[in-house]
N, C-alpha and C positions, 0 to 999 in steps of 0.2 A: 618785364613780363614774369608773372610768378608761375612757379611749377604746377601741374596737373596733379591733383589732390586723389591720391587712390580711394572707392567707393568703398563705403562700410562693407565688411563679409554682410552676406544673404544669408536672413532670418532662417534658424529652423521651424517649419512650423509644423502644427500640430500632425496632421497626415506624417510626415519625415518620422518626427518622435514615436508615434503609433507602429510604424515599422520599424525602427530600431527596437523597440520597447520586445514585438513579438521574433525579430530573429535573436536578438539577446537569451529569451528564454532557452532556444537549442543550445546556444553555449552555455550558458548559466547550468543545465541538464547536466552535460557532458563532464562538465570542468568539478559538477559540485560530485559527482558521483564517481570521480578519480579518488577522493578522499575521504568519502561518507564512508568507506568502506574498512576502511585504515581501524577505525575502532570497533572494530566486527570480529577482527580476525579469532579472537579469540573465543567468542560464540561459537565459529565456523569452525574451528578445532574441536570444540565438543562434540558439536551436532556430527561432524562426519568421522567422528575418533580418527583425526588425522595430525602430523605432527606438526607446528609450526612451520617447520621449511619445505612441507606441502603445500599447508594451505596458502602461505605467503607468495604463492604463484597465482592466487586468485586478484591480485592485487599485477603482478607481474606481466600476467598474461595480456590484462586489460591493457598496460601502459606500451609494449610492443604490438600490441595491437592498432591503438591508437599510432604510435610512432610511421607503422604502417601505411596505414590509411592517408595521411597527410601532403606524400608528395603525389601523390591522385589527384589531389582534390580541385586543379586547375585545369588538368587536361580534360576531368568528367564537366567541369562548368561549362568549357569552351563547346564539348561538342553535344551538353542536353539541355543545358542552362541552368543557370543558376539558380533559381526557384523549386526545378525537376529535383537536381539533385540533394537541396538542400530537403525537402521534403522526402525526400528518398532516403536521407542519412536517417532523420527524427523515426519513420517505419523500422528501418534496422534497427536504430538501439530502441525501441521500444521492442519490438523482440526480442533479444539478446536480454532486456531488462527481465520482459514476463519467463523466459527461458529457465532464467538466476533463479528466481522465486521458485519456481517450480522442481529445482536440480536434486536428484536423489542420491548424490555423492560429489565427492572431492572431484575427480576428474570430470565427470559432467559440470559441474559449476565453470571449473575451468575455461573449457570447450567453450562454454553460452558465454563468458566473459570476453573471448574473441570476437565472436559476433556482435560482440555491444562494443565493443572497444572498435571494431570496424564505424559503425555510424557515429560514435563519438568522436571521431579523429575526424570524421569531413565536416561536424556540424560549425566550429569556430569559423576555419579557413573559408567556408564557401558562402556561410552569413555577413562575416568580414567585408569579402568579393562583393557580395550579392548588395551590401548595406552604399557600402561606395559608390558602386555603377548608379543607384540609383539615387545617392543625394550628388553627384556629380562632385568636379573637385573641390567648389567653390564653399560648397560647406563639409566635406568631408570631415574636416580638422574638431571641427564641433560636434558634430556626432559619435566621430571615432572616441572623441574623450570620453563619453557617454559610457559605448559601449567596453571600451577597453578595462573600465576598471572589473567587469564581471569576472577577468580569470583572478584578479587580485584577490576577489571577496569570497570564492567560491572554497580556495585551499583553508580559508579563517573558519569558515561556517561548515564547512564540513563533519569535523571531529565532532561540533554542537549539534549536527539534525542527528548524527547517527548517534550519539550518546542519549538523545533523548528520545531516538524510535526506541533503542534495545530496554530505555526503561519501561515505555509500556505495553510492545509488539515483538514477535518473534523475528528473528533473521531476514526471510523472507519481504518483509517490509523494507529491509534496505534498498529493495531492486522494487517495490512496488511501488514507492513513492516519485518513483520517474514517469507512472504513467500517464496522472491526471494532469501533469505539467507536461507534457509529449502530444497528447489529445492536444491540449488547450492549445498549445505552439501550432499543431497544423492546420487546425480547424481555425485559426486567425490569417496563417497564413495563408490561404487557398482563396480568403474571402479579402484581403486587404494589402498585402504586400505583390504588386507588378509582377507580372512575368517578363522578366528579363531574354530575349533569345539566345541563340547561340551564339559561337564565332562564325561568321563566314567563312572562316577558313578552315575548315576538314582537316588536320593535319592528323597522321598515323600516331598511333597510342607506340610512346616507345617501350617497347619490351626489354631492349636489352637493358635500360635505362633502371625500370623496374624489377628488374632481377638483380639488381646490383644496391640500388639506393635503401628502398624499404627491408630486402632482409640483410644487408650492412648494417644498417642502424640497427636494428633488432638484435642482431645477434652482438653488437659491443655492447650493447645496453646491457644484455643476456650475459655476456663475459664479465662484465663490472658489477654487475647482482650476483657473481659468481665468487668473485674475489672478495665482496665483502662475508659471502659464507663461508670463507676458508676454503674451498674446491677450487686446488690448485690447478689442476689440469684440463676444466672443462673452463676455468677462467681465462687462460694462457692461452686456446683456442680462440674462445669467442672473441677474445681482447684483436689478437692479429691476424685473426679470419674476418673479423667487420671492419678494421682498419685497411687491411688488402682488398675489400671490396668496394670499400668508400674510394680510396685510390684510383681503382679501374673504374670507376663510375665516372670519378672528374675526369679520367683522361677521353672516356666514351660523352662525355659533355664537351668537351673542349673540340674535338674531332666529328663528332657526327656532325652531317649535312642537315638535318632534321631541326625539330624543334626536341631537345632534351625534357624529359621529365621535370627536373630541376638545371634553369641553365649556370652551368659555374661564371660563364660571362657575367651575371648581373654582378656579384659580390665586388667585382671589379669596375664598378662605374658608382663615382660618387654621385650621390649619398650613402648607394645601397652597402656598399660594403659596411662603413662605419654602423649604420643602421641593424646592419645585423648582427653585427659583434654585440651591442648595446642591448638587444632583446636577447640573445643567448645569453650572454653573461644574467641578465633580469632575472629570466627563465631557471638559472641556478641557482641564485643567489634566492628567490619568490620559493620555490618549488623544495628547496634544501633547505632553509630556514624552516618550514613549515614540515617538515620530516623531521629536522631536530628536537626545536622547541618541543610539541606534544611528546617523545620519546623521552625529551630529560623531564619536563614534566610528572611523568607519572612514573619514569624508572629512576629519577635523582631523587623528586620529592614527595613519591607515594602519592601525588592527586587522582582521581579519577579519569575517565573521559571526560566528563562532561565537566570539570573543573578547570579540568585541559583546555577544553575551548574555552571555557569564560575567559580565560587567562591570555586567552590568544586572540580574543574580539577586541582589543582597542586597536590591533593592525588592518584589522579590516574598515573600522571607523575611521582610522586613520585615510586609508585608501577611499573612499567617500568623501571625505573634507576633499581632499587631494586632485580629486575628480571636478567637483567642482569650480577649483580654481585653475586648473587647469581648461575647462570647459569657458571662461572668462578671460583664458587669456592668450589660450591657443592661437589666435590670430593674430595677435598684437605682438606679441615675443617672440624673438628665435628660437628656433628649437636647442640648437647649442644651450643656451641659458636656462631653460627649462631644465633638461635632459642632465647636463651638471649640476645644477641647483638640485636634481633628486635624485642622482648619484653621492652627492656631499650630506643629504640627509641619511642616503640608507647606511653610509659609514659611521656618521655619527649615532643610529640606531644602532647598529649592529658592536661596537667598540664597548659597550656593559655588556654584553654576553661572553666576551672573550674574558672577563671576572666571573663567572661562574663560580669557580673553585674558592671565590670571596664571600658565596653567599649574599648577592645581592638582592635590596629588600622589593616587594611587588609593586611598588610605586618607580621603585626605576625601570623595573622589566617593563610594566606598561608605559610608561613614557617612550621606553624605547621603541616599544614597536607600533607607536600611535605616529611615529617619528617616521619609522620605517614605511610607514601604509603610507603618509603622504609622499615619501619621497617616491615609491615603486611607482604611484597614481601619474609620476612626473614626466614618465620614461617612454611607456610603453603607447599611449597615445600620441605625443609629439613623433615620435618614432617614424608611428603606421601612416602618419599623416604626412609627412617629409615624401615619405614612398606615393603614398596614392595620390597625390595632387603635383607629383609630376610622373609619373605615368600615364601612357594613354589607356583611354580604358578595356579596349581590348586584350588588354596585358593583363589586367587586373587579377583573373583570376589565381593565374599562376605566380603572379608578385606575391599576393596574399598565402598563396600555398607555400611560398618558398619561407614567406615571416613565422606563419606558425609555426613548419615546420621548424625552424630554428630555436622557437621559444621553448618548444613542446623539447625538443633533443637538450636543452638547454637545461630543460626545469629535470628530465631522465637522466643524463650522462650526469647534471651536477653532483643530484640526489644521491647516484649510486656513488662516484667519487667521494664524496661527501660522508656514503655510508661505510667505503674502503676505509679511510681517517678516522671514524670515530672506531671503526671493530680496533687498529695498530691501539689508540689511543689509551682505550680500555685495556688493552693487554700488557699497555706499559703503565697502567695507573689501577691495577684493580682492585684496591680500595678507596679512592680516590672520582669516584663516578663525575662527579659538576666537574672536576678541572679537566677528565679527560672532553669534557663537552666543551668546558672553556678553550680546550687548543683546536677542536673542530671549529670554532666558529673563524678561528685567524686564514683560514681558507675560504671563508664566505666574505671576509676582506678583502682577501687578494682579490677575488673575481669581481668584487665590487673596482679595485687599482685597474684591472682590466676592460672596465665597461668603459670607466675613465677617459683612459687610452682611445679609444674608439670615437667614445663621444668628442672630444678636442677635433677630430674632423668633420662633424656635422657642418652644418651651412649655419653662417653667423647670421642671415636676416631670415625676417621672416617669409613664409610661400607668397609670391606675389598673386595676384586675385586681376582679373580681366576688369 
């Protein structure tokens, strides 16, 4: 008697893609407008005669804000649903957006950067949520590769839309060009993507949960953008004031009776834990790369913005091939194999930057990061799909909240660390600018040995299918 032959995964079809295609755009919005911004600053210093590590809280604010926002974003799904809220996020940051444009100083810009960095933080997590509930588990895996590479592409092409609004529009276009893609996201989504209900299950919003998690992470984040400005004292707080609050958060997750914000039990049930170490580490290694590169670009070798991105778009092309082949294979391969196979690429992309100080020529830099884009494409879909097709889908919301959230603290805690190392680096090299960049980048390795580490206990077969 021969064996029971498992059925081919189920087709995505055309409707499935059409909803992926319009919840994509909230995060595509969100993710690309963490970065577009990044080659402004210096505009924004003019226009508000303010000094660099003022306006650099315009960037700052956005990204604790978002940090914020993310451990929410399961418990608003479960009790308004996932469509309410998700359309609920895109009105916020389109406010916050129009807010920006309109801001008549430094600290007002700020202020509106909160409130856009509020609906930015729920639009990934609850599109995520929202995309899976409704292609179910059985195609999940293929979809999610889909969508997963938008936070990939969004950091690449960032430094390029804003380099090419400032050449022929004023500031304010930076935050205006989220509208007509904001519009378009809801007015598709209202008319084509299911409304999803709630949970059945009521459960209380935990507060104490949230007075510990979201401004924990803000304020280390806050601590670690401290240290790399040299502000000893307000660094040395933030640092073991958000590490004492993340502390009493897990032990208030581990003990409450309730349903936690974020619960620390998951991390501890495989897959999930290895799972999340692999998107944090991503998250630093995606998110810190993309901080460094354009920085040594235009303070190593005098390029422009917009030079800076050309330079930085074969990672992004690379993460599209990557996409791809992952989208073909995600069902057939384990994730172990995947997930390693593009762990061992980002290292071999990243290993010519740690020559900096060699001067190395732009065909190796883009090779390397054409290397990089496909191996990041490898990671972060197998990942999310490991998680969603064996959860029930009641869970969904807040599994998805708990992955951003890791990526999102992943791609901030790295950055800042990252931006600690290159400020030491420079002070021990400063005439020497590429090699203190080249010794920055041997810690975007380690956390690459670290994703490693994690990945080796993924599940060696692939998601079984009904």
């Amino acid at each position: 008697m021969t064996g029971a032959v498992a059925p081919p995964p189920e087709r995505v079809d055309g409707d499935l893609l059409r909803i992926a295609f319009i919840l994509v755009l909230g995060t595509f919005m969100a993710t690309l407008d963490a970065t577009i911004v990044s080659v402004g600053i210096d505009s924004l210093t003019k226009e508000f005669d303010a000094s660099v590590a003022d306006i650099q809280w315009v960037s700052t604010a956005y990204l604790l804000a978002v940090v914020g926002a993310v451990p929410a974003s399961g418990w608003l799904a479960d009790r308004f649903g996932g469509r309410r809220v998700w359309l609920t996020a895109v009105g916020v940051f389109l406010l916050g957006s129009l807010l920006c444009a309109l801001a008549w100083s430094a600290a007002a810009l700020i202020v509106f950067r909160v409130i856009q960095g509020l609906g930015g933080g729920l639009l990934p997590a609850t599109g995520q949520a929202l995309l899976a509930r409704i292609a179910g588990r059985h195609r999940t895996g293929r979809v999610i590769s889909v969508v997963a590479v938008v936070p990939l592409l969004s950091p690449v092409f960032g430094p390029l839309v804003g380099g090419a609004l400032l050449g022929v529009a004023s500031w304010p276009w930076l935050f205006l060009v989220n509208l007509p893609i904001g519009l378009v996201a809801a007015a598709l989504a209202r008319r084509y993507v299911p409304d999803v209900p709630p949970s059945p299950r009521r459960t209380a919003f935990d507060l104490r949960g949230a007075a510990l998690l979201s401004p924990g992470l803000a304020v280390l984040v806050y601590g670690l953008t401290e240290v790399a400005h040299g502000r000893t004292l307000p660094a040395v707080v933030g640092v073991v004031a958000g590490l004492a609050m993340l502390a009493a958060f897990t032990v208030h997750g581990l003990r409450t009776a309730g349903t936690p914000l974020v619960d620390p039990r998951l991390f501890a049930r495989p897959p999930f834990g290895a799972a999340a170490l692999a998107l944090l580490v991503l998250g630093a290694s995606v998110f810190g790369t993309t901080f460094l590169l354009p920085l040594y670009f235009q303070t190593g070798r005098g390029l422009t913005p917009w030079e800076a991105g050309l330079l930085l778009a074969p990672q992004g092309l690379g993460a599209a091939a990557g996409s791809v082949l992952v989208n073909r294979t995600i069902d057939t391969v384990a994730p172990r194999t995947l997930v390693v196979t593009g762990i061992v690429l980002i290292v071999a992309g990243t290993v010519p930057f740690t020559r900096l100080g060699h001067a190395p020529p732009d065909a190796v830099i883009i090779a390397a990061l054409a290397v990089r884009g496909i191996g990041m494409a490898m990671i972060g879909a197998p990942v999310m799909n490991i998680v969603y097709s064996r959860i029930e889908p009641e869970h969904l919301p807040r599994a998805s909240g708990a992955l951003n959230l890791l990526n999102t603290v992943g791609g901030s805690v790295g950055t800042a660390a990252l931006a600690v190392v290159l400020q030491n680096r420079l002070s021990a090299r400063p005439t020497d600018i590429s090699s203190a960049f080249g010794d920055t980048f041997w810690w975007v390795l380690a956390f690459c040995l670290l994703a490693a580490a994690g990945a080796t206990r993924l599940p060696r077969t692939r998601p079984k299918r009904a």
